[in-house]
N, C-alpha and C positions, 0 to 999 in steps of 0.2 A: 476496560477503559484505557488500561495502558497501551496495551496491544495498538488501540484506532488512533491513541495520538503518536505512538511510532510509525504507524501509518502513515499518517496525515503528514508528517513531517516528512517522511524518507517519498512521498506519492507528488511532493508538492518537488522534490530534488532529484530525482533521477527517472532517468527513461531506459530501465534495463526491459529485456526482451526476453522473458524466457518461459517454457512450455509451461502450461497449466490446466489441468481441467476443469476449468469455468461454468459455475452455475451464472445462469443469467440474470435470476433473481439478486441473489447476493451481490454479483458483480455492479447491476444496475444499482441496486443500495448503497453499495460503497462508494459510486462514485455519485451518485444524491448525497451523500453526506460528505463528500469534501466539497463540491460546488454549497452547499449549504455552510458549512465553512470558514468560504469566500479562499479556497484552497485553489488557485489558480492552476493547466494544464492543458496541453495540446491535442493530448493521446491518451483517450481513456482508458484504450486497450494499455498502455504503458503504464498508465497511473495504477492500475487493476493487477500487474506484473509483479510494481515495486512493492505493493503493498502485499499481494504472498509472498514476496521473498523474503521481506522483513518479519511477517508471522513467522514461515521456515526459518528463519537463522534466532528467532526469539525461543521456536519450540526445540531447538537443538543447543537452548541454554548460553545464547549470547547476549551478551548485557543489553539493555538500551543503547548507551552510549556506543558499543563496540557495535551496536545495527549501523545507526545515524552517520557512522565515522566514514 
């Protein structure tokens, strides 16, 4: 639960771009769950980006705070 609202939050504020090996299922989940939400966004593929990178930088022991920042 922490993880999807660091999610939610860093999915809703940035449009980073970066590689990923994208399952489709998941992807599609993730982003049904911020439009469910009412997590507003332009670029699902971007929304879908922010929200592994913030896993990545969570699973490599960065705080919440220091994701969000």
């Amino acid at each position: 639960m922490r993880c999807l609202l660091v999610v939610l939050g860093i999915a809703s504020s940035l449009g980073v771009s970066v590689p990923a090996h994208a399952d489709p299922n998941v992807d599609a989940s993730f982003v049904d769950a911020l439009n469910r939400a009412g997590i507003t966004f332009t670029d699902s593929k971007s929304a879908v980006n922010a929200g592994k990178t913030a896993c990545d930088l969570m699973d490599q022991g960065k705080s919440q705070l220091d994701v969000v920042q």
